[in-house]
C-alpha positions in Angstrom: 77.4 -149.4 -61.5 79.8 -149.7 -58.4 83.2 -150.9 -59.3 83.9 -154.8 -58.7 85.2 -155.7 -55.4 86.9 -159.4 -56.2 87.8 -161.2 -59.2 88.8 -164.7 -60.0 91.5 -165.0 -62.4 92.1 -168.3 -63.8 95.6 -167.8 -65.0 96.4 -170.8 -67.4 94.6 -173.9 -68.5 97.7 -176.3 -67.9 97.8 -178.3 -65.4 99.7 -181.5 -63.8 96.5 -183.2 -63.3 93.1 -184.0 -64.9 90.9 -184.0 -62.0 87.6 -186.3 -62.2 85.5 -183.3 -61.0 87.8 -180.7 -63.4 84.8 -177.9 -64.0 87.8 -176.5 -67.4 88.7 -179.8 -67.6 92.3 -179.2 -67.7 95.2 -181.0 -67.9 98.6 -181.2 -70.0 97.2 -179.3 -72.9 99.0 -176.6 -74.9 97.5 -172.9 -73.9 99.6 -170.4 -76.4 97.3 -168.0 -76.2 97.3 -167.3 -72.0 98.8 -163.8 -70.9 102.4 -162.9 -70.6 103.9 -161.2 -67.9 103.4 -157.7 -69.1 99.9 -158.2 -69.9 99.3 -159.8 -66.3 100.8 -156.6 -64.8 98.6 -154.3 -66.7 95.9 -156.6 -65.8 96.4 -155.7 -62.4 97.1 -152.0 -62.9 93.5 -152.1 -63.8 92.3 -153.8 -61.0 94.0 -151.5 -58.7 92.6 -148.3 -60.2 89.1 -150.2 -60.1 89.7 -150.5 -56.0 89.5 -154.3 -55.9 89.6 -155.5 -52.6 90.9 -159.1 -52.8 91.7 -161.8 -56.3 91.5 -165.5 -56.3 94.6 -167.2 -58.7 92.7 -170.6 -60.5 94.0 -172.5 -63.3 94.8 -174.8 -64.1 97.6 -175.0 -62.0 98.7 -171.5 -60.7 102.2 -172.7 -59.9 103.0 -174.4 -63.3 103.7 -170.8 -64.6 106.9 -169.6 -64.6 106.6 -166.3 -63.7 103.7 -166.8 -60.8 106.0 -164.9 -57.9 106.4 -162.1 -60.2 102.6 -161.9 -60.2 102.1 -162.3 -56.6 104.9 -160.0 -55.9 103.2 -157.2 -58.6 99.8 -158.3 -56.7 101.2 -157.2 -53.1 102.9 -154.5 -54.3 99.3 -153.0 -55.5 98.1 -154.0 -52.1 95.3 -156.3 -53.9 95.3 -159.3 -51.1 95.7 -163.1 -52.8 94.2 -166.3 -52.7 96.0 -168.7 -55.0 94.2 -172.1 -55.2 96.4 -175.0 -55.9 96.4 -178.6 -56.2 99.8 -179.0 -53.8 101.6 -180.7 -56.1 104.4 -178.1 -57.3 104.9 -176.2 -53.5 108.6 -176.6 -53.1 111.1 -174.6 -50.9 112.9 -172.7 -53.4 109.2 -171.1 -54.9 108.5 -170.1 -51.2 111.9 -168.9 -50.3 111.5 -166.6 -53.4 107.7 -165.3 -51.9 110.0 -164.8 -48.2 112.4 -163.0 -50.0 110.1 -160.5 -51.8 108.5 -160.0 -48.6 104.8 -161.3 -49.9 102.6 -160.9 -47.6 98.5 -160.9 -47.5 98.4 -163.8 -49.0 96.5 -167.3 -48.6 97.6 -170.6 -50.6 94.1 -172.5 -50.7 94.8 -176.6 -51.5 92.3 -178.9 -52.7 91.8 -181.8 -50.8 89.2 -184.0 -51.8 89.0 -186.7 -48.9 91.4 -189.4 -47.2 94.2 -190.6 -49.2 92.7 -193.4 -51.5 89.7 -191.0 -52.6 91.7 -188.1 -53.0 94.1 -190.0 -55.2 91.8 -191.9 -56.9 89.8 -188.4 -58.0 93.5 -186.6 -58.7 96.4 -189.0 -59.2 98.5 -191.6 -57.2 100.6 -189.8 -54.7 98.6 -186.3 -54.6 97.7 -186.9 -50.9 101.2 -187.4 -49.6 102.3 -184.3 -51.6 99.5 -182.0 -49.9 100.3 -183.1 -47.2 104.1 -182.0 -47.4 102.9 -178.7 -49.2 101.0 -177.8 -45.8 103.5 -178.7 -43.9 106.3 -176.3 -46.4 103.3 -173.8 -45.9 103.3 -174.0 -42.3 107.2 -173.8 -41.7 107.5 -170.5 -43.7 104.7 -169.4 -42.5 102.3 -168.9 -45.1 98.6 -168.7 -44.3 96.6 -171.9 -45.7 93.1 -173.1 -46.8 91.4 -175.8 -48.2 88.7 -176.2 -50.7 86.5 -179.4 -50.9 84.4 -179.8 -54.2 81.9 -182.0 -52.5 80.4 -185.2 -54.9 79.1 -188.6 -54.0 82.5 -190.3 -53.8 83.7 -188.1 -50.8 80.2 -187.0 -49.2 80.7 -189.5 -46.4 84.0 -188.8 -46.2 84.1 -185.1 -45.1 85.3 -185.9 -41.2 88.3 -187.4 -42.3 89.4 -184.5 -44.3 88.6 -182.5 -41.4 90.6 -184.6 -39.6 93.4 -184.0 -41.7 93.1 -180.4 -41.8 93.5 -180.2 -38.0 96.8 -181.9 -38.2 97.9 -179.8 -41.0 96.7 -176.6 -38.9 94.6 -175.6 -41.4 92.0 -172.9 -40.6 89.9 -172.0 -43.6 88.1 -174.8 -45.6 86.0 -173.5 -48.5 83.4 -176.2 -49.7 81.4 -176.1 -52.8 78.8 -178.9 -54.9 80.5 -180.3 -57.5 78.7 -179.3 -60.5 78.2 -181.5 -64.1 80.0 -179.4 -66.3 84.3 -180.2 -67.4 85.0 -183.4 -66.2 82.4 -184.0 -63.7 79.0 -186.5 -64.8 75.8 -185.6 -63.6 75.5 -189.0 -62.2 78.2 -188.0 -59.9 76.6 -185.1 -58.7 74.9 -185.5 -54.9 71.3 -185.0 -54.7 68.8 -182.3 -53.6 68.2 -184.6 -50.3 71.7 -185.1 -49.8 72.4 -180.8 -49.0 70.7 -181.2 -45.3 73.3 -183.7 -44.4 75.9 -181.4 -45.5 74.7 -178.2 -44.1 74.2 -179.9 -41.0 77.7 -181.8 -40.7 79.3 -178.0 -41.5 77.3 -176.4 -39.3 78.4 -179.1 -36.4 82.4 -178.5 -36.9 82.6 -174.6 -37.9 84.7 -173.3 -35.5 85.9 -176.8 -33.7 89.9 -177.2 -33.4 90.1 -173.7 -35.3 88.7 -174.5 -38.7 86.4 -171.4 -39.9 84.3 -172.9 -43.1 83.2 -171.0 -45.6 80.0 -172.4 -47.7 80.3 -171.5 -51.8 77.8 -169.2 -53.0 76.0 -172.5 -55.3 74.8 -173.7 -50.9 72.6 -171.8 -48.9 70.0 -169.6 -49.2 68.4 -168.2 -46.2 69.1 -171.2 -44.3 69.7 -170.1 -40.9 72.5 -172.7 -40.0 74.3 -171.2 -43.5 73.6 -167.9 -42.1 75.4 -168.6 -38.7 78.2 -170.5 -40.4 79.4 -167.2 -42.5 78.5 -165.3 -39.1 80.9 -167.1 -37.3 83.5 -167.8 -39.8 84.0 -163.8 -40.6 83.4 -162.7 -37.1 80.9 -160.8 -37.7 77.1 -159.8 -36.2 75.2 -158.1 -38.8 72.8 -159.8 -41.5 74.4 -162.4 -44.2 71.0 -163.3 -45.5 71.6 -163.7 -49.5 71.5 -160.6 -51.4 71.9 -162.6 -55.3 74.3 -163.8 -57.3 77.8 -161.4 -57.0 78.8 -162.3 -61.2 78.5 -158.9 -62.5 77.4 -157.0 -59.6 80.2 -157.2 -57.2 82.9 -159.8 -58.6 83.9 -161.2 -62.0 86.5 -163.5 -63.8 89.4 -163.4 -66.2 90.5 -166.3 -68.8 93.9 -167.0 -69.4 93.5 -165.4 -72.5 92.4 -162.1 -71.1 88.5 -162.9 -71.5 86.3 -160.9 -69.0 83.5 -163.3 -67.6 80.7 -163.0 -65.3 81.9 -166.2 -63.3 84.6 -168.4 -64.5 82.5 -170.9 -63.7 79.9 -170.5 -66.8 82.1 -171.6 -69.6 79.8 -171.3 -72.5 81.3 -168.3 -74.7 77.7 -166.4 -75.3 78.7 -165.4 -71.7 82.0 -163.6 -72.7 81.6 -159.9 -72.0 85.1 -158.8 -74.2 88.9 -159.0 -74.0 91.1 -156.9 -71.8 93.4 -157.1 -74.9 91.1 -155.1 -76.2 89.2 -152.8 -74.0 90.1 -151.6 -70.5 88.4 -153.6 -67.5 86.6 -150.0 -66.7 85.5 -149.7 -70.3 84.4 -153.4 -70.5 82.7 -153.5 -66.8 80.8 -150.1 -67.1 79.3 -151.2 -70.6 75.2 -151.3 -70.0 75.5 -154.1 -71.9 78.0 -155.9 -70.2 77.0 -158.9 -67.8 73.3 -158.8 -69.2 72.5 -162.5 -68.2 73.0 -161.1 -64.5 72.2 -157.2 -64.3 68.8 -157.4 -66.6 67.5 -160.7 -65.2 64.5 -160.1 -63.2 62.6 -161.7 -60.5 59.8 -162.0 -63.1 62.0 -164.2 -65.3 62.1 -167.4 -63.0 60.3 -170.5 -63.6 59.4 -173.3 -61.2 58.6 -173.1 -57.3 61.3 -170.2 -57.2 58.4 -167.9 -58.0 56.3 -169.0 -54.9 59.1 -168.0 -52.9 58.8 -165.0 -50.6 62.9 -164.1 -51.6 62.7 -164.1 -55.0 62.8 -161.0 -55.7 66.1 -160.1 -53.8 67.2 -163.9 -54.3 67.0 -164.6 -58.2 67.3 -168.3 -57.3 70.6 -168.4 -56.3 73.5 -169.5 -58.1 73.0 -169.2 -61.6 75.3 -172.0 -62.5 73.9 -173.9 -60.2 70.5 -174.4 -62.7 72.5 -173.6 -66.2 74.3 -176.7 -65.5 71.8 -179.1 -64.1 68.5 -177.7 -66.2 70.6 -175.9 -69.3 68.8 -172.6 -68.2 69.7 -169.4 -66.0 65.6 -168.9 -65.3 64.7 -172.6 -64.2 64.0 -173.5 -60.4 67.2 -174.0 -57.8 66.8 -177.7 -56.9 69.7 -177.4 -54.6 68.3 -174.3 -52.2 66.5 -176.1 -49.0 63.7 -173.8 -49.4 63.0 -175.2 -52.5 63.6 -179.1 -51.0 61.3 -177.9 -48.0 58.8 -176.5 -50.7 58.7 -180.1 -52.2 58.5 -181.6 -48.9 61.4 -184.0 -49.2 
C-alpha cells in the first residue's frame, strides 16, 4: 500500500456558527476530548515521515483554537503545504500578523461563501457576509492566498453567478464547489436533484477560467464527463488524462477527528467506519493495517447494484463517491444517482 498523499484534518467540532447545510453539525458545543498541541505536533511528525504532500484544516471552526498559528507554523516548518477552510468570521489582523511574522508561507485560507448576502446569511447567521467580505479583503492586504468553497443546495443553485461575482471583486482565484449532501444539518429535501447536476456542470464549465477564477469540482460531481474533465484540465494546468480513477478515501487521502480518530473520509460519520486512534497506534501502523479502510480497499466492481453495473467504468469507477450513495440510499454498493452517466442511462 503506497503511503497517503493528502489528509483532511478536522481539528475541533466548535464552531461560531450552526450552518443549515453543517455535514458535523457543529456549533457552540463542548469538545473536551479534541487534541492538544503536543498531540497535533506529533500528529504531523507522522505525516511528514508518511511524505504527505498537502492537508486540509476543517472544523468546526479552524480559527476558534487557540493555538491554530502554532499548528500552521509546525505545518510549514515540515514543509506539508495548508489549506485551512474557514467560515471568515474570526480573520482579524493580529492572527495574520502573527502568520507574517512566523514567515508562513504555502498556505491557502479557503472561505465558504454560500451566495449573495441575504442567502448566505440566512444559511450562516446575520452579518457573515459582510465579515467574509472583510476577511478577503485582510487576506488580500497581507497577502495571503485565498479560495472559496460553495456547498451547492437548492436555496443558492440559481444563485451561483452572484457569488462569482463576488469572488472577482474579492480577487479570489480558486472556488471549490461540492453537492450538499443529507447528512448533519442538511434535509434531504434540500438536497438538488439528479436533473439539476447538468445545469451546474454546465454554468462551471462556462466561467472556469473567466476574470481568473480556476474551479475545482469535489470528487461527489463528475465522472467522465468531458466538460468535468476539461474543468480540472484547465484549473491545474495541466494536459494529461483526469478521467476518474475511484474514490481517494483509503487509497490516496484520509481524515483525522478532533479526537485523533483515523477515517476514510471525514465525510462518512458513522463510527463502524473508524479505522483506530492515533492515541493509540501510529498513522503508519494504522494506514498499513490490511484491515484498515476495508469499506474502500476490498469493495469490488462486482459489489455494485443498480445501472452502475451496466456501465463500461465500473470497474475502475466503483460508482463514484461513496458518500455520495451512503447518504442518499444508506448503502456504499447502491447506484450513483448524481453521476450524468447514470442520468443519461435513465434518459432524463
Amino acid at each position: 500500500m503506497e503511503n497517503p498523499v493528502t489528509c483532511v484534518w478536522e481539528t475541533t467540532l466548535k464552531c461560531n456558527m450552526n450552518c443549515g447545510h453543517c455535514g458535523s453539525s457543529c456549533g457552540n458545543i463542548s469538545s473536551d476530548d479534541e487534541l492538544s498541541t503536543s498531540e497535533a505536533f506529533s500528529f504531523i511528525d507522522m505525516c511528514k515521515k508518511m511524505g504527505l504532500k498537502w492537508i486540509s484544516l476543517s472544523g468546526g471552526e479552524p480559527f476558534i483554537r487557540p493555538d491554530l498559528v502554532k499548528l500552521l507554523e509546525y505545518l510549514n516548518i515540515s514543509q506539508i503545504p495548508v489549506n485551512v477552510i474557514s467560515n471568515g468570521w474570526l480573520i482579524y489582523k493580529e492572527i495574520l500578523d502573527e502568520i507574517k511574522s512566523n514567515n508562513i508561507s504555502n498556505l491557502r485560507i479557503m472561505i465558504s461563501v454560500d451566495g449573495p448576502k441575504f442567502i448566505h446569511d440566512s444559511i450562516r447567521c446575520s452579518g457573515s457576509f459582510d465579515r467574509i467580505e472583510n476577511s478577503f479583503g485582510l487576506l488580500n492586504e497581507y497577502d495571503i492566498m485565498t479560495g472559496c468553497v460553495t456547498t451547492v443546495t437548492k436555496k443558492n443553485l440559481n444563485f451561483l453567478e452572484d457569488i462569482r461575482k463576488f469572488l472577482v471583486k474579492m480577487k479570489v482565484e480558486c472556488w471549490q464547489f461540492q453537492l450538499g449532501l443529507p447528512m448533519g444539518n442538511l434535509q434531504k429535501d434540500s438536497i438538488i436533484s439528479p436533473n439539476d447536476l447538468n445545469y451546474l456542470i454546465n454554468y462551471f464549465y462556462e466561467i472556469s477560467g473567466k476574470d481568473g477564477i480556476y474551479v475545482f469540482p469535489a470528487d461527489c460531481i463528475g465522472y467522465y464527463n468531458e466538460k468535468i474533465n476539461k474543468i480540472i484540465k484547465e484549473s491545474y494546468g495541466i494536459k494529461y488524462n483526469v478521467d476518474w480513477a475511484g474514490c481517494h478515501a483509503g487509497i490516496r487521502s484520509f481524515g483525522l477527528l478532533s479526537n485523533g480518530d483515523v477515517v476514510g473520509c471525514t465525510s462518512i460519520r458513522d463510527k463502524r467506519y473508524i479505522e483506530g486512534n492515533i492515541r493509540n497506534r501510529s498513522l503508519k501502523s494504522i494506514w498499513e493495517d490490511p484491515n484498515s479502510f476495508a469499506w474502500r480497499r476490498k469493495f469490488s466492481y462486482n459489489d455494485l447494484k443498480g445501472d452502475c453495473k451496466k456501465c463500461l467504468h465500473l470497474k475502475q469507477c466503483l460508482g463514484g463517491c461513496f458518500n455520495t450513495r451512503f447518504t442518499m440510499n444508506g448503502c456504499f454498493d447502491s447506484e450513483n444517482l448524481y453521476c450524468t452517466r447514470n442520468i443519461l442511462l435513465k434518459g432524463k
